[in-house]
MIDREN-970406 format. One record per residue (C-alpha): residue in one letter; x, y, z. Coordinates in steps of 0.05 Angstrom, whole numbers, padded with zeros to 5 digits, always signed. Layout:
<sites>
AXYZ
...
</sites>
This chain:
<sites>
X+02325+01089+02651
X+02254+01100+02619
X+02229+01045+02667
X+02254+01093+02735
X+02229+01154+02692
X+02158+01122+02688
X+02162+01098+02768
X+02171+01174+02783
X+02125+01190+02743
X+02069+01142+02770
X+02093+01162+02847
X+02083+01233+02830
X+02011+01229+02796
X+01996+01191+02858
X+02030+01227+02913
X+02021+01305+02894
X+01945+01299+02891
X+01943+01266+02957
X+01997+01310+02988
X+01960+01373+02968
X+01900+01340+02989
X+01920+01341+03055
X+01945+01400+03061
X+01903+01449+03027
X+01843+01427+03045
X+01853+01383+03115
X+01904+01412+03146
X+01899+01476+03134
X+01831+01479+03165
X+01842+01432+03218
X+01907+01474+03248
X+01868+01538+03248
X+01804+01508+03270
X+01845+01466+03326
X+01881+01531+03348
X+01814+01580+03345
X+01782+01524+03394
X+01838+01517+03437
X+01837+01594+03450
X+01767+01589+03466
X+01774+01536+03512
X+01833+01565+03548
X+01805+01629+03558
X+01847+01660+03515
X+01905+01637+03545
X+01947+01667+03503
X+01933+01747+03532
X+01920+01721+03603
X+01979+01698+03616
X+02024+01723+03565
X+02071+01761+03626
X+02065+01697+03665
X+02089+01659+03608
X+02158+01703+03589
X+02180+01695+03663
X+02171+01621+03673
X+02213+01610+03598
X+02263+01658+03619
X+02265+01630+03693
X+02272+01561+03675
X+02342+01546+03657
X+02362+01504+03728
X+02356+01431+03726
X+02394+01389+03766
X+02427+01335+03712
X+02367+01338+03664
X+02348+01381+03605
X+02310+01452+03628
X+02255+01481+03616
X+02291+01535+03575
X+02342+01480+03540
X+02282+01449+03516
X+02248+01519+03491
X+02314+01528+03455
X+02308+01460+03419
X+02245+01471+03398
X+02254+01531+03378
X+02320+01515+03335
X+02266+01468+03300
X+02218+01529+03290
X+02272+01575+03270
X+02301+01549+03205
X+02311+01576+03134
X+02230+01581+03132
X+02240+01637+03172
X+02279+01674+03114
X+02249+01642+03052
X+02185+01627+03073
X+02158+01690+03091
X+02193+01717+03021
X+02152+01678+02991
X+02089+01684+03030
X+02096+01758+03010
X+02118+01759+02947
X+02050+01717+02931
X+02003+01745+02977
X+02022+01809+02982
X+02039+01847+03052
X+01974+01828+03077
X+01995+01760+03083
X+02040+01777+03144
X+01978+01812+03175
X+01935+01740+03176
X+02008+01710+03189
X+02009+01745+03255
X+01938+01722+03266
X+01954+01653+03260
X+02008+01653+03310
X+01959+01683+03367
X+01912+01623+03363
X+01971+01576+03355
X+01990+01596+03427
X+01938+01562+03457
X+01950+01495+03405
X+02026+01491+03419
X+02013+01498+03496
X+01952+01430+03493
X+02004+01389+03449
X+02065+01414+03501
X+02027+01406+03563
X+01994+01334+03539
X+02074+01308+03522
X+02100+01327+03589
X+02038+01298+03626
X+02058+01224+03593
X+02134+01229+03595
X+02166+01172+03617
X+02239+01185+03648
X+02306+01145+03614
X+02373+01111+03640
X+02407+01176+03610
X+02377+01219+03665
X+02336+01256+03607
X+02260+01249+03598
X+02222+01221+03532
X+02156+01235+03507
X+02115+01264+03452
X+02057+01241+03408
X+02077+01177+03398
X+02084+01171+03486
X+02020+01211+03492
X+01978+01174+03439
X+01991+01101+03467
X+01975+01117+03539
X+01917+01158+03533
X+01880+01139+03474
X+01904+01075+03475
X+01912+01070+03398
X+01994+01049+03388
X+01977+01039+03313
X+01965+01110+03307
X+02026+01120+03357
X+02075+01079+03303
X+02050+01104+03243
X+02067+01184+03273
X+02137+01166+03297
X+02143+01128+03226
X+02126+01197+03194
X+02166+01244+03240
X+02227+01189+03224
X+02220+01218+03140
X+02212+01287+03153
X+02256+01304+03211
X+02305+01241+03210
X+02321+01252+03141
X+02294+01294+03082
X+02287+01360+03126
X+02363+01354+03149
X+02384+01349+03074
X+02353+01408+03054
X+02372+01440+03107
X+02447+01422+03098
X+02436+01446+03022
X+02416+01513+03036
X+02471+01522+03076
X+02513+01501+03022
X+02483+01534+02971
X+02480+01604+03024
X+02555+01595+03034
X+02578+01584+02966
X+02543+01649+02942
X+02572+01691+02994
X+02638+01665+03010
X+02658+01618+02948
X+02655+01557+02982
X+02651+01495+02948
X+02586+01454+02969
X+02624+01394+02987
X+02664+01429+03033
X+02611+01453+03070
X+02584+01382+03065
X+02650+01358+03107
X+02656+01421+03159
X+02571+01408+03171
X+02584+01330+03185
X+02640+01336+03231
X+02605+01386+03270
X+02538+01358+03271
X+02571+01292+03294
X+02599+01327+03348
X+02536+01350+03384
X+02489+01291+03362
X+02542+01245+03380
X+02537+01269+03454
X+02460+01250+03463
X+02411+01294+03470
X+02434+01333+03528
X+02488+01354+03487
X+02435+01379+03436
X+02405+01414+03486
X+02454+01452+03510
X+02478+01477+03437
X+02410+01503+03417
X+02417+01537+03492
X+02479+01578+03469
X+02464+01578+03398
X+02391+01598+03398
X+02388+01663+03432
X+02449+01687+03401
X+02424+01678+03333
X+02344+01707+03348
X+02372+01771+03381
X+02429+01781+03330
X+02376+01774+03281
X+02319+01822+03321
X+02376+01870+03335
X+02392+01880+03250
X+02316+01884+03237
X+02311+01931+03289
X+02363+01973+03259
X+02325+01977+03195
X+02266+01996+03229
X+02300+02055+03271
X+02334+02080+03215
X+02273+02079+03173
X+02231+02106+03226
X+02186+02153+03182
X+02166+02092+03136
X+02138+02049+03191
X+02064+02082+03190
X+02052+02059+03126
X+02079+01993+03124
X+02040+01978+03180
X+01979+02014+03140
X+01995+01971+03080
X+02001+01901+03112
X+01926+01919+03143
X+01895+01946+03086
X+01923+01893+03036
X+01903+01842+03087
X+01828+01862+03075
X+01835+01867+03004
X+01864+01943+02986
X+01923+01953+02954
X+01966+01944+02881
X+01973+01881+02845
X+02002+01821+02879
X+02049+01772+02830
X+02008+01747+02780
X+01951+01759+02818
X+01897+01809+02792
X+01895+01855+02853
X+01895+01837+02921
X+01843+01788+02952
X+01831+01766+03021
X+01838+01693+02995
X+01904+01700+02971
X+01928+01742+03036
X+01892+01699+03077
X+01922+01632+03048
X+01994+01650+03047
X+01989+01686+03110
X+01962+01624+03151
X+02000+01574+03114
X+02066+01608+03135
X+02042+01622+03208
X+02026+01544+03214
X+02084+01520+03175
X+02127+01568+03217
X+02109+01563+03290
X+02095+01476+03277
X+02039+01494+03326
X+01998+01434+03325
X+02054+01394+03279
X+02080+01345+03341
X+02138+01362+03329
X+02155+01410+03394
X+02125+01367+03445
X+02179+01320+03424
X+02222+01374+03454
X+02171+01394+03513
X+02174+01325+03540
X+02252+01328+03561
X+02242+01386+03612
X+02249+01374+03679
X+02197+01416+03719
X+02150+01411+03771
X+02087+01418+03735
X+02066+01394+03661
X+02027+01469+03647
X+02093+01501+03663
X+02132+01480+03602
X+02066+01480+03565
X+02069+01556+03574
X+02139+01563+03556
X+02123+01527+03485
X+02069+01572+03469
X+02121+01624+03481
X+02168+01600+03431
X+02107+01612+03378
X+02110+01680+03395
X+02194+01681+03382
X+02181+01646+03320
X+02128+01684+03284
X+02118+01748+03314
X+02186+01765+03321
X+02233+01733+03283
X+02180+01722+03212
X+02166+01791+03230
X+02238+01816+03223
X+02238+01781+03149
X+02174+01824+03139
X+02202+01883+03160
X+02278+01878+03122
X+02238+01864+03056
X+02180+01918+03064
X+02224+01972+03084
X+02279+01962+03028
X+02266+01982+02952
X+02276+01918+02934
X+02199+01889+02935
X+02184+01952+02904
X+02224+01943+02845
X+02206+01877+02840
X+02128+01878+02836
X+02139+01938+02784
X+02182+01891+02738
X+02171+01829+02747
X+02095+01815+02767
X+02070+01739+02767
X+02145+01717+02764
X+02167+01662+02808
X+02224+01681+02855
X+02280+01646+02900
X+02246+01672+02970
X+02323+01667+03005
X+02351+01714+02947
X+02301+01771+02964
X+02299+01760+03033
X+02386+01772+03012
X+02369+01830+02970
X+02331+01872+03012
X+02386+01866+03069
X+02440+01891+03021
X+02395+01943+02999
X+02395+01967+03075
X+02459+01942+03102
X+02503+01944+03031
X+02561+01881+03020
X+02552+01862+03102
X+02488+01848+03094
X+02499+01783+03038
X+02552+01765+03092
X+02494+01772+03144
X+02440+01732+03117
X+02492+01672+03092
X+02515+01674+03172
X+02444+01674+03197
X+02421+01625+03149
X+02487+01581+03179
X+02453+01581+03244
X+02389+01568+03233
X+02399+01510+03185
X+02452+01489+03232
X+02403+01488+03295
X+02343+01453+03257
X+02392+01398+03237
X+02409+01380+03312
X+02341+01390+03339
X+02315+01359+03281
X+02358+01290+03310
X+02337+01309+03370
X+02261+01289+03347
X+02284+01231+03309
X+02324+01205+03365
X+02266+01206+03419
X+02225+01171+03365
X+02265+01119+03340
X+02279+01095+03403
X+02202+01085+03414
X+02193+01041+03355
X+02259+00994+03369
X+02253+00991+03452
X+02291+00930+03451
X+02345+00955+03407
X+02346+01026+03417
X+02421+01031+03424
X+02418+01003+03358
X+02376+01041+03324
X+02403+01107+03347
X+02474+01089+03319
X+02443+01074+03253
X+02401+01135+03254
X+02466+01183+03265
X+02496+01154+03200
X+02438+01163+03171
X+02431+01243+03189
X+02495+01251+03185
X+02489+01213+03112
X+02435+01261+03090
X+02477+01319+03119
X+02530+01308+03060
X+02483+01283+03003
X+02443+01350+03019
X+02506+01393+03012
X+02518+01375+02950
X+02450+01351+02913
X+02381+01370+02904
X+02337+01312+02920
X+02275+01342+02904
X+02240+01274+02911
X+02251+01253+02974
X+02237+01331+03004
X+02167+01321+02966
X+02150+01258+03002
X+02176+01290+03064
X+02119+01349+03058
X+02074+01287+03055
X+02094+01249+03107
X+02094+01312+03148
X+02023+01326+03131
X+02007+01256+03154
X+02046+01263+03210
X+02014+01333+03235
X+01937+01306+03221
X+01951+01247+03263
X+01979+01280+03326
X+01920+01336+03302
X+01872+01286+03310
X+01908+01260+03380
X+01901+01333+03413
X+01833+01344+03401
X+01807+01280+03437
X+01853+01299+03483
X+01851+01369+03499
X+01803+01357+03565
X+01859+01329+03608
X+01910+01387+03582
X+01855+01427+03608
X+01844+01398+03674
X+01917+01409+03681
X+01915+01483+03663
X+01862+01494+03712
X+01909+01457+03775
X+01958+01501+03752
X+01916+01565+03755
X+01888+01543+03816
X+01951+01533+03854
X+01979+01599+03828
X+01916+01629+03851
X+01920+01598+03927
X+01994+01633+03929
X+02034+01570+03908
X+02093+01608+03870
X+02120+01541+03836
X+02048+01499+03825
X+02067+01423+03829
X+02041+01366+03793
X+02000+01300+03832
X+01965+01266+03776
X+01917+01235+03826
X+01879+01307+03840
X+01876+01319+03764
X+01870+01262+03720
X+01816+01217+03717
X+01862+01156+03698
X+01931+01175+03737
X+01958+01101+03736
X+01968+01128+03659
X+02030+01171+03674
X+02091+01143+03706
X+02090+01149+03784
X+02165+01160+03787
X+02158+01220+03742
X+02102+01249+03774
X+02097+01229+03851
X+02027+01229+03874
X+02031+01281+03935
X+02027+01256+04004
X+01961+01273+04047
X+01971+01327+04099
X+01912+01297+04136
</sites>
C-alpha cells in the first residue's frame, strides 16, 4: 500500500506541474492568440456572415443516407454542452467575479473564426466509409496535409483518454451524484439505467448518435434558454445593472471577489477566457471530429455551421448560467458570508434556480444536468469511435467493440466512484491533445482560407448552394479523396 501511495505521489509531482504548464501558460495563449488571428484573417468572419451562418445550420438537416449538416452541429454541440455549462461558469464567477462572463463572451467571438478553420480543414480531408457515413478530423487532416502521422497518432492517442474514457466517467458521476440529490436515487442505479441506454445509441454506430443529439440537443438548449429567459422577464428591472456590473467588474470596478482582494482585470480576464475556451472546445479538435461526418456540398458550409454552435454554447446557453445566478440572491449572500471559500459550482448554479423557481427548480437543474451529461457521453463515443478506428485500420471492427465496453465500463465505474486520477490525467492529455491539433491549424489555416474565399466567391456570382472542386482551390487536390469531392467537369 505505501509503495502505490508513493507511485501517486511521484506521478502527481510530475504530472500537475506539466499539466498546468500547458495550460496556463501554452494553451491559454495559444487558443486566444489562434482565435484573435483567425478573425483577422477571415475578415471578421464571425459579424459578416453571422445571418448567413444561422440559415445554412438551420437549413441543413437533409441528407440522403448520411449524417447532416445539422446532425453533426447537434453532436458537436452535445460535446460542447455538458455539465461545464452549469458548473463551470459557477465557478468562473464565483472566482472572477461577474466580469469574468464579460471576457467569457469575448472569447467566444474570436473562437468563431478558430472553430470554423479547424471545421472547414476536417471536412476538406474527409475520407467517406463502408457505413455510408464520412470520417475525418485532426488525426485525417494532419496526415494528409502536413504529412506528419506521428503527430496524427499521438492526437487520436490523446482524444482516446479524454473523450473515450475519463470525460464519460465524470460525466456519468455527475449525473449520479445530480440524481441522487434530487430524486434519492441510489448511484448504482443510475449506473445501470445510464449503461443500458448509452448501449442503445452507441451500439447503433454513429448515425444512431447522430440522430439522438438531433432530437435531444435542441430540446434540452431551448428548454434551458426558455427557464433563463423566464428569470430574466420576470426580473426585468434588475437587468441594467447586471449588465452594468459584468462590464464594470470586467475592467476592474466592483466589491471583493472570493478570496480575492477586489476585483482585477487578471483575475476576470483569466476565468473568463479559460471558461470561454474550455466551453466552446474552439480550437480543442474535438468538433471537427464531428464536422467531418456531414454530408454537404462544400467544406466552408459546415465550417460555418460549427462556428455557430460556439455561439449556442457560450453566448447563450453559459450565458443563461450567468444570468440564473446573477439575478438570484443567492451569489449575493454568498460573497457576503463566505468570501475566499471554495464552492461546488453545480450546487450554486442549483441554488440560485430554487431561489427563482422554488422546489421545481432542484428538479430542473438535476433534469438538465441528465441531458447534458447524457449527450456528451454519446458524442463523446462518437469522437472516440472515428479515432480509434484510425489507429487500428486493419482491425477497426475490433477495436470499436472493445472501445464500447470500455465506455460503457467507465459509464458504471463513474456512477458510482470518484476517480480523481484518471480525470487529472485526462485534463493533461487534453491539453496535449488541443496544442497538437493547435499547432496543426495554424500551418494550416491558408488552405481553410482559400476555401472560404471559393465559397464567398460563388455566393457572390449568385450560386445559392456554392460547391466544392478541390482542383480550383487547393494547391495539392490529389490530397483529398476524389470520390468525396468530384473535381467539376469543364464547361469548355
Amino acid at each position: 500500500m505505501e509503495f502505490i501511495n508513493t507511485l501517486h505521489d511521484a506521478v502527481y509531482a510530475v504530472m500537475t506541474p506539466v499539466s498546468d504548464f500547458v495550460w496556463t501558460y501554452i494553451l491559454l495563449y495559444l487558443l486566444l492568440g489562434a482565435g484573435l488571428l483567425f478573425t483577422v484573417l477571415t475578415r471578421f468572419m464571425q459579424f459578416r456572415l453571422f445571418g448567413h451562418m444561422a440559415r445554412v445550420t438551420f437549413n441543413s438537416r437533409g441528407s440522403g443516407s448520411g449524417v447532416s449538416g445539422f446532425q453533426a452541429f447537434a453532436t458537436s454541440l452535445a460535446a460542447r454542452v455538458g455539465t461545464g455549462n452549469l458548473a463551470g461558469v459557477a465557478i468562473a464567477l464565483w472566482v472572477g467575479g461577474p466580469g469574468a462572463i464579460f471576457w467569457m463572451w469575448m472569447t467566444a467571438l474570436v473562437g468563431f473564426a478558430t472553430s470554423f478553420i479547424e471545421s472547414t480543414l476536417a471536412q476538406t480531408y474527409k475520407k467517406r466509409n463502408e457505413d455510408g457515413v464520412f470520417r475525418g478530423g485532426p488525426a485525417y487532416y494532419i496526415e494528409r496535409a502536413l504529412g506528419q502521422r506521428w503527430m496524427s497518432v499521438l492526437f487520436a492517442i490523446f482524444l482516446l483518454i479524454a473523450y473515450g474514457l475519463a470525460f464519460n466517467g465524470a460525466q456519468s458521476n455527475t449525473i449520479a451524484q445530480g440524481l441522487s440529490q434530487a430524486f434519492s436515487i441510489p448511484n448504482w442505479m443510475t449506473g445501470v439505467a445510464l449503461v443500458i441506454i448509452t448501449g442503445l445509441v452507441i451500439y447503433g454506430g454513429l448515425k444512431s448518435v447522430a440522430r439522438t443529439a438531433e432530437k435531444i440537443v435542441p430540446i434540452m438548449a431551448i428548454g434551458y434558454f426558455l427557464v433563463a429567459l423566464y428569470v430574466l422577464v420576470v426580473n426585468i428591472s434588475e437587468v441594467p445593472a447586471m449588465l452594468e456590473l459584468i462590464v464594470k467588474s470586467a475592467f476592474g470596478y466592483g466589491p471583493a471577489v472570493g478570496g480575492a482582494v477586489g476585483y482585477t482585470i487578471k483575475i476576470a480576464m483569466e476565468n473568463g477566457i479559460k471558461r470561454g475556451l474550455f466551453s466552446n472546445e474552439a480550437g480543442m479538435g474535438s468538433a471537427p471530429n464531428a464536422a467531418a461526418q456531414a454530408d454537404v456540398k462544400h467544406p466552408a458550409a459546415q465550417g460555418l455551421v460549427q462556428s455557430f454552435g460556439v455561439f449556442i454554447d457560450t453566448l447563450v446557453i453559459c450565458s443563461c448560467t450567468a444570468v440564473v445566478i446573477l439575478l438570484s440572491g443567492v451569489y449575493e449572500r454568498l460573497m457576503s458570508t463566505s468570501p475566499g471559500q471554495d464552492i461546488v459550482g453545480i450546487q450554486l448554479t442549483q441554488d440560485a434556480m430554487v431561489d427563482h423557481l422554488g422546489s421545481f427548480g432542484e428538479i430542473f437543474i438535476a433534469i438538465a444536468i441528465f441531458l447534458f451529461a447524457f449527450t456528451s457521453i454519446i458524442a463523446n463515443f462518437s469522437y472516440s469511435q472515428i479515432n480509434i478506428e484510425y489507429l487500428f485500420k486493419r482491425h477497426a471492427k475490433l477495436a470499436v467493440s472493445v472501445l464500447r465496453v470500455a465506455v460503457l465500463a467507465m459509464v458504471m465505474i463513474g456512477s458510482v466512484a470518484q476517480l480523481q486520477f484518471v480525470w487529472d490525467f485526462a485534463d493533461l492529455a487534453m491539453g496535449l491533445m488541443a496544442t497538437t491539433n493547435l499547432v496543426a491549424i495554424l500551418l494550416l489555416c491558408p488552405i481553410a482560407l482559400r476555401v472560404l474565399k471559393d465559397y464567398e466567391r460563388q455566393r457572390k456570382d449568385g450560386v445559392r448552394e456554392p460547391t466544392f472542386d478541390p482542383k480550383g482551390v487547393l494547391k495539392r487536390p490529389e490530397q483529398v479523396d476524389a470520390d468525396v469531392w468530384p473535381a467539376r467537369e469543364s464547361t469548355v
